[in-house]
N, C-alpha and C positions, 0 to 999 in steps of 0.2 A: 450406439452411444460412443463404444472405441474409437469411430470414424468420426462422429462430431468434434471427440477433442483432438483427435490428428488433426482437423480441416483447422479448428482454432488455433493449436502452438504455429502452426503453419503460416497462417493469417498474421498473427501477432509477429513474428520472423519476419517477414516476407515484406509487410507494411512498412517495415523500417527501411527500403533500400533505395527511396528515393534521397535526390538532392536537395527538394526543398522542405525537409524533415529539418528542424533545429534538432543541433546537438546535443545530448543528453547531460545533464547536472554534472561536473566533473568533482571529485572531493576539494573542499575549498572555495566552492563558487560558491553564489547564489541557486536556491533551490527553485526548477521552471516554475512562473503563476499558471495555477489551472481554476477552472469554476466548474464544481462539479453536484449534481443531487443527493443526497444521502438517500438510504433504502426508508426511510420515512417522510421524506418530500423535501427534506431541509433543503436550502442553495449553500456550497461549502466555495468562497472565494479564494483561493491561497497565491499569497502568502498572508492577505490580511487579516482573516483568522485565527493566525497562528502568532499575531507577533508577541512576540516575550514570551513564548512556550517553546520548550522540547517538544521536537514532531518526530515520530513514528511514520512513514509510511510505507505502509502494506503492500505490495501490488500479489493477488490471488484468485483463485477458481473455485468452484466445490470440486471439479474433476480433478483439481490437484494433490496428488496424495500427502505431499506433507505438510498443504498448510492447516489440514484440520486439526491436529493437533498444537500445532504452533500457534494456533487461534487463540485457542483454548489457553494454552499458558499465558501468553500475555493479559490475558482480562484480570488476573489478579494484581498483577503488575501494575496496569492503569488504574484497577481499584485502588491500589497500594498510595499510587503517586502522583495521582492527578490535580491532589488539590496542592501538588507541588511545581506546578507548570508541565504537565505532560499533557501531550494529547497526540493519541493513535486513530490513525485512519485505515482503515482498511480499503482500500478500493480494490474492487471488483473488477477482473479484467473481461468486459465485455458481455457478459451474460446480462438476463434482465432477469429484473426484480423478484417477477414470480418463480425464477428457476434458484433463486439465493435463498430468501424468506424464511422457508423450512429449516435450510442446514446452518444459518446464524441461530436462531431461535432455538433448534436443538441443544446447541452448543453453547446456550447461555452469554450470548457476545452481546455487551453494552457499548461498548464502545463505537462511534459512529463509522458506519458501512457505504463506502460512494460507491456510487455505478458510476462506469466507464463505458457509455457505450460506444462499441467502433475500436474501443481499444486505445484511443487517441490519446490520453495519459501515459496511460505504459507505455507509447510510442515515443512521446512526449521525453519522460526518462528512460529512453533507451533498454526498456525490459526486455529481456531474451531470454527468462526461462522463471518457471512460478516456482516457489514465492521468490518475491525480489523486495527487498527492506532497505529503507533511503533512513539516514539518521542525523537528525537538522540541528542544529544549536537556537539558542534564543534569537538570532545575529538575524537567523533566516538560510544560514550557511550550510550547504551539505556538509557532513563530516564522518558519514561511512556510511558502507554499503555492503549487503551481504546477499549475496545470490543464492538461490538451494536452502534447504532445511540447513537450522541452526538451532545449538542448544539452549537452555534458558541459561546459564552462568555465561556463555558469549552475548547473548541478548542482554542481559542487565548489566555486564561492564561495560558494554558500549554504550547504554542510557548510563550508567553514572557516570561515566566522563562528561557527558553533557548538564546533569540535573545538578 
C-alpha cells in the first residue's frame, strides 16, 4: 500500500514536467475549464457550473493523511453556506470510485466528490502535493491557494472574503 502511494505522489509530480502541459491558475486569473464525473455519475462542467458561486476546490486522496479530517470540517461549512452561493468540490486525485466510496461515506461528505482520473485536473492546476485548495470568487477568478493541511479559522477567512 506504502508503495502504491509513493508510485502516485510520483506520478502526480512527475506528469507535470512537460511543455505542452498549460500553466496552472495563477492568483487573479481565470480558474482552468475542466469537465469532470462526480462519485455519483453526475457530468461537473466548470466553470459553468459554478457561475455566480463561491468555489472551493479540493484536490485529495484517502492515502492522504490530512485531508481526512479537513474533509470532515468543511461539510458543515457548506452546510452552513451553500444556500449562500457556496459550492465545494472535492476532487479526487486519480483513484477510482470503488477505492473512495467507503472513506466519503464514512465521513459523512455531501458535498459533491469528482474523480480525476489520470490526475489530469490536478495537473491541469499545477498540484504538487495533497490536499491542495484553489478559492474562486463569483467572477470565476482564482483568489487563493493553500497547499498542505490548513486550519478551519484559515479556511473560513479565506471563504469570507469571497461570500
Amino acid at each position: 500500500m506504502a508503495l502504491k502511494r509513493l508510485f502516485l505522489v510520483a506520478a502526480l509530480l512527475l506528469s507535470g514536467c512537460g511543455d505542452d502541459t498549460p500553466s496552472a491558475p495563477k492568483l487573479g486569473e481565470p480558474m482552468a475549464p475542466f469537465s469532470l464525473r462526480s462519485l455519483t455519475g453526475e457530468s461537473w462542467q466548470l466553470p459553468q457550473a459554478a457561475a455566480g458561486k463561491v468555489v472551493v476546490i479540493r484536490f485529495w486522496a484517502t492515502w492522504c493523511a490530512f485531508c481526512k479530517d479537513e474533509m470532515k470540517a468543511i461539510e458543515p461549512i457548506w452546510q452552513a453556506r451553500r444556500d449562500q452561493g457556496l459550492m465545494v468540490l472535492a476532487v479526487n486525485a486519480g483513484q477510482k470510485a470503488e477505492d473512495i466510496t467507503k472513506f466519503v461515506d464514512d465521513l459523512g461528505i455531501s458535498y459533491p466528490v469528482l474523480l480525476d482520473p489520470g490526475s489530469k485536473t490536478a495537473r491541469l492546476y499545477g498540484v504538487t502535493g495533497l490536499p491542495m485548495t484553489f478559492f474562486v470568487d463569483r467572477q470565476g477568478v482564482v483568489r487563493g491557494r493553500i497547499l498542505g493541511e490548513t486550519d478551519e479559522a484559515t479556511f473560513r477567512r479565506k471563504l469570507e472574503e469571497l461570500l
